[in-house]
Chimera marker file (.cmm) of the C-alpha trace (Angstrom):
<marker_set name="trace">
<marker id="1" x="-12.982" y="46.520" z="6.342" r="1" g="1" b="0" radius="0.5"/>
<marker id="2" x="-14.001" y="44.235" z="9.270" r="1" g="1" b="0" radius="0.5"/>
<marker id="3" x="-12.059" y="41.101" z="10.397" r="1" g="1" b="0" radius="0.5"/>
<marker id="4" x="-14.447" y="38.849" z="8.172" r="1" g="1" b="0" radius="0.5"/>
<marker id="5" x="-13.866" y="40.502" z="5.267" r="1" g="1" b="0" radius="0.5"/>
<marker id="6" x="-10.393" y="40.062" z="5.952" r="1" g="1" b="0" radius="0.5"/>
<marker id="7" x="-10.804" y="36.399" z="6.142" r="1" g="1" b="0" radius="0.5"/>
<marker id="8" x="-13.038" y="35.890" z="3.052" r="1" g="1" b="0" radius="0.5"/>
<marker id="9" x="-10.627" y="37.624" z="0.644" r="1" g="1" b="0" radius="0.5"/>
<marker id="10" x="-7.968" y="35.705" z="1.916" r="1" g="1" b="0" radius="0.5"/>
<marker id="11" x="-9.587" y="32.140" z="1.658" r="1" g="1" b="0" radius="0.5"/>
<marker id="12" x="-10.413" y="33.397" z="-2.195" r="1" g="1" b="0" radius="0.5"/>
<marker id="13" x="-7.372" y="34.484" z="-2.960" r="1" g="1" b="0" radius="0.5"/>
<marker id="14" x="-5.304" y="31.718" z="-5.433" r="1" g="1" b="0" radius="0.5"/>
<marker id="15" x="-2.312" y="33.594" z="-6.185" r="1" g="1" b="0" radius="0.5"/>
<marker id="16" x="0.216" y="31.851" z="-4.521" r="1" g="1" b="0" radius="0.5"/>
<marker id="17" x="-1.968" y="28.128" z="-5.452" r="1" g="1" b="0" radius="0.5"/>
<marker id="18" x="0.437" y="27.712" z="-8.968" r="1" g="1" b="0" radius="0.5"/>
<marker id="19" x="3.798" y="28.299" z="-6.467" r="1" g="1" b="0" radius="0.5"/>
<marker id="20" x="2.242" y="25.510" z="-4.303" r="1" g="1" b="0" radius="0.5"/>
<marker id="21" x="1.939" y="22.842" z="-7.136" r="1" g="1" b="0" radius="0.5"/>
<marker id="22" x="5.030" y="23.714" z="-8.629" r="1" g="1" b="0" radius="0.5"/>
<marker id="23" x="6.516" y="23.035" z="-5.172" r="1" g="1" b="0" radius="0.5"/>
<marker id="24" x="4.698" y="19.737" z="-4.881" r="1" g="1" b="0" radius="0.5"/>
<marker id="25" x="5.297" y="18.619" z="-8.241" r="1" g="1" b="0" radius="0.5"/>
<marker id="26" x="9.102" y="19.268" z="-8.303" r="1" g="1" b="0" radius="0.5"/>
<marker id="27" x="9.637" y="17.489" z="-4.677" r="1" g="1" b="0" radius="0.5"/>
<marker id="28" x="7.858" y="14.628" z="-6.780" r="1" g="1" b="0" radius="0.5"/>
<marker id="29" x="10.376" y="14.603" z="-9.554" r="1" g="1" b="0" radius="0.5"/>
<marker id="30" x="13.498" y="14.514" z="-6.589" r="1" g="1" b="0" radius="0.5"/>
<marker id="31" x="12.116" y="11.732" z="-4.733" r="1" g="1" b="0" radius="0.5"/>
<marker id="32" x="10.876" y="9.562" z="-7.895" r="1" g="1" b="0" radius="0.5"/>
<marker id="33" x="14.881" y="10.404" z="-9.122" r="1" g="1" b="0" radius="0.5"/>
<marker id="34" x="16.194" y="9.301" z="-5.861" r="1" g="1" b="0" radius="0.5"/>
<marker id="35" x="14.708" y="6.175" z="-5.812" r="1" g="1" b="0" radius="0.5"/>
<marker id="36" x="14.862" y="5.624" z="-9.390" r="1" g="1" b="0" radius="0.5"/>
<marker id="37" x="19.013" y="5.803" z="-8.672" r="1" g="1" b="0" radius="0.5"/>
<marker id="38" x="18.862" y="4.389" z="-5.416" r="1" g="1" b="0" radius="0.5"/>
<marker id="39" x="17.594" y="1.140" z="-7.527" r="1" g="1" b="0" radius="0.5"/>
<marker id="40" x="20.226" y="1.767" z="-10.193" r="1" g="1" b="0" radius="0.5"/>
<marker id="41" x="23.282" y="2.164" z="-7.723" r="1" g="1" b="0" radius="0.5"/>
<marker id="42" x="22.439" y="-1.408" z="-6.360" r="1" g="1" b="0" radius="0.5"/>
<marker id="43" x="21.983" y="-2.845" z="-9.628" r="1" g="1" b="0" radius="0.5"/>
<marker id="44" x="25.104" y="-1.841" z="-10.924" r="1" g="1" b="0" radius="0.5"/>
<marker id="45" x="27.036" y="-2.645" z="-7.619" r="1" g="1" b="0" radius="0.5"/>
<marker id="46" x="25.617" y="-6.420" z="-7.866" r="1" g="1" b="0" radius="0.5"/>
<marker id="47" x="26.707" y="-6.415" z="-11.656" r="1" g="1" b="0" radius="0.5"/>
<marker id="48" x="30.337" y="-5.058" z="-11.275" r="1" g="1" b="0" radius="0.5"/>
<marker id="49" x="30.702" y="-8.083" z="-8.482" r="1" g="1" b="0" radius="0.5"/>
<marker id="50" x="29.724" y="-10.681" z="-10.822" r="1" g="1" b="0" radius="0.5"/>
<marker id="51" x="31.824" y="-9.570" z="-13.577" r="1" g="1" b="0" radius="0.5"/>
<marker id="52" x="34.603" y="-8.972" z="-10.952" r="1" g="1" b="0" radius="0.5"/>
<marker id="53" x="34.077" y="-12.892" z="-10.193" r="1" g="1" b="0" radius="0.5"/>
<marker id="54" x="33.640" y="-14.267" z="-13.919" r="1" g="1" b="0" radius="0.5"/>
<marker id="55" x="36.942" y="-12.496" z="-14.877" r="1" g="1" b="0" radius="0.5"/>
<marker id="56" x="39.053" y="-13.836" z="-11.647" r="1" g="1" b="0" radius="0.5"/>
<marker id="57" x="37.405" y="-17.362" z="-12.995" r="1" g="1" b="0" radius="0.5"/>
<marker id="58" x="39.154" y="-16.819" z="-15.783" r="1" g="1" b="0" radius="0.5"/>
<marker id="59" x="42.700" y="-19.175" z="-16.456" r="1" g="1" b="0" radius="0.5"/>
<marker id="60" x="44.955" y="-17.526" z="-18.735" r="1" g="1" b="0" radius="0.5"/>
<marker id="61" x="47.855" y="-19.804" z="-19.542" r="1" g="1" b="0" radius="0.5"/>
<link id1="1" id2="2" r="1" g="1" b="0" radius="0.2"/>
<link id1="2" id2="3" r="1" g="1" b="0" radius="0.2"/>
<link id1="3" id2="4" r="1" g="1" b="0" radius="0.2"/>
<link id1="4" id2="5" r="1" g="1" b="0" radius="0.2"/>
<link id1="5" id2="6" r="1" g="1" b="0" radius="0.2"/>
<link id1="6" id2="7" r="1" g="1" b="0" radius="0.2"/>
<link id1="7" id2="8" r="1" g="1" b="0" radius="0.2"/>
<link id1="8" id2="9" r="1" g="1" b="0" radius="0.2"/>
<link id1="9" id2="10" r="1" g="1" b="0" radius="0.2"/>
<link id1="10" id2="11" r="1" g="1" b="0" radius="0.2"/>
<link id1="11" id2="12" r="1" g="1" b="0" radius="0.2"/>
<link id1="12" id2="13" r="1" g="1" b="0" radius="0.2"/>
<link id1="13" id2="14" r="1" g="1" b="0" radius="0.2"/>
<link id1="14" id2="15" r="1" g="1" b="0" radius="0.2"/>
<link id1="15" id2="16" r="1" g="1" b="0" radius="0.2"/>
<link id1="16" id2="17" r="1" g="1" b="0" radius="0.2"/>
<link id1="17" id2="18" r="1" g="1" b="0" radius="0.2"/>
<link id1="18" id2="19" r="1" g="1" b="0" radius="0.2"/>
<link id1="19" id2="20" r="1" g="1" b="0" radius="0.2"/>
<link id1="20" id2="21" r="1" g="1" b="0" radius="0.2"/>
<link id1="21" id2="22" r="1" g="1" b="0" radius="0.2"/>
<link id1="22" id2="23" r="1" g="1" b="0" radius="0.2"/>
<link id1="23" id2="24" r="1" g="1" b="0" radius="0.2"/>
<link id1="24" id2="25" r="1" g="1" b="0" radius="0.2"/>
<link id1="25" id2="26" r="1" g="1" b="0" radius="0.2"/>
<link id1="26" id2="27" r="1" g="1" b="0" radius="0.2"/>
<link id1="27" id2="28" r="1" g="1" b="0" radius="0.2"/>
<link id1="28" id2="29" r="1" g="1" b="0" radius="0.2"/>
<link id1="29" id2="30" r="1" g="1" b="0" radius="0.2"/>
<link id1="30" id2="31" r="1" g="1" b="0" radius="0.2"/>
<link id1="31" id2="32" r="1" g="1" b="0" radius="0.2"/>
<link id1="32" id2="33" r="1" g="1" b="0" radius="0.2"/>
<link id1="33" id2="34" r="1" g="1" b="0" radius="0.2"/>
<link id1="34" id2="35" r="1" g="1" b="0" radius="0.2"/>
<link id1="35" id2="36" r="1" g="1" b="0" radius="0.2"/>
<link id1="36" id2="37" r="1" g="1" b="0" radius="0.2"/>
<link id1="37" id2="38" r="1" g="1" b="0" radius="0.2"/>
<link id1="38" id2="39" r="1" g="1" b="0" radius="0.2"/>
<link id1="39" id2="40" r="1" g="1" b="0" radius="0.2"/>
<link id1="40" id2="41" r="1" g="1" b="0" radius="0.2"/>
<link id1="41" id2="42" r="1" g="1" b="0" radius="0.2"/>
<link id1="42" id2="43" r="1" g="1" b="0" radius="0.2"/>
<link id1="43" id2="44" r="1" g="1" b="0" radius="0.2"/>
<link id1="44" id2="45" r="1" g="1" b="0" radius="0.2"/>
<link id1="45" id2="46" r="1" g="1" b="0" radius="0.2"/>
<link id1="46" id2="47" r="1" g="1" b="0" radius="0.2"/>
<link id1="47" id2="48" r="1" g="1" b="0" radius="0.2"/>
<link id1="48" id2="49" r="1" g="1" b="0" radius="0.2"/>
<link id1="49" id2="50" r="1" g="1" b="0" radius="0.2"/>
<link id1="50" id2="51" r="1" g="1" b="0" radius="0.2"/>
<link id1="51" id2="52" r="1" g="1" b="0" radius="0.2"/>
<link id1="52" id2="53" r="1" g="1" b="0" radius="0.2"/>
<link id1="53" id2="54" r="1" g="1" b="0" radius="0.2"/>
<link id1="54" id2="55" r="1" g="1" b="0" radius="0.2"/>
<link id1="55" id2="56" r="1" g="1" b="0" radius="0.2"/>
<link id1="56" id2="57" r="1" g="1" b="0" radius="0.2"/>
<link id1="57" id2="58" r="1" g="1" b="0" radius="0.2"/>
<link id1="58" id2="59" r="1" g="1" b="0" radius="0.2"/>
<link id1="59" id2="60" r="1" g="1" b="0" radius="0.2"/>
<link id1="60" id2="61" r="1" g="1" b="0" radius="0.2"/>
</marker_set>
């Protein structure tokens, strides 16, 4: 088997082509779920300060 041989089996060769999406695909997922929390973690952080504010407001007699 000569050296291009070598070289056209391995450009048609897809077997490791389904590990490679997979890969992509789940470092998708992570990085939309980091954001998507990174978003939530402010959120809630803004909201606990304004309740935190309404309830010292708050005259109980």
């Amino acid at each position: 088997m000569n050296f291009l041989n070598l070289l056209k089996n391995f450009r048609d060769d897809e077997s490791g082509a389904v590990t490679v999406d997979w890969v992509v695909l789940a470092a998708a997922i992570v990085l939309l779920g980091s954001v998507v929390l990174a978003a939530i973690r402010t959120a809630t952080g803004t909201l606990a300060q304004n309740i935190a504010t309404a309830i010292g407001k708050v005259n109980v007699e």
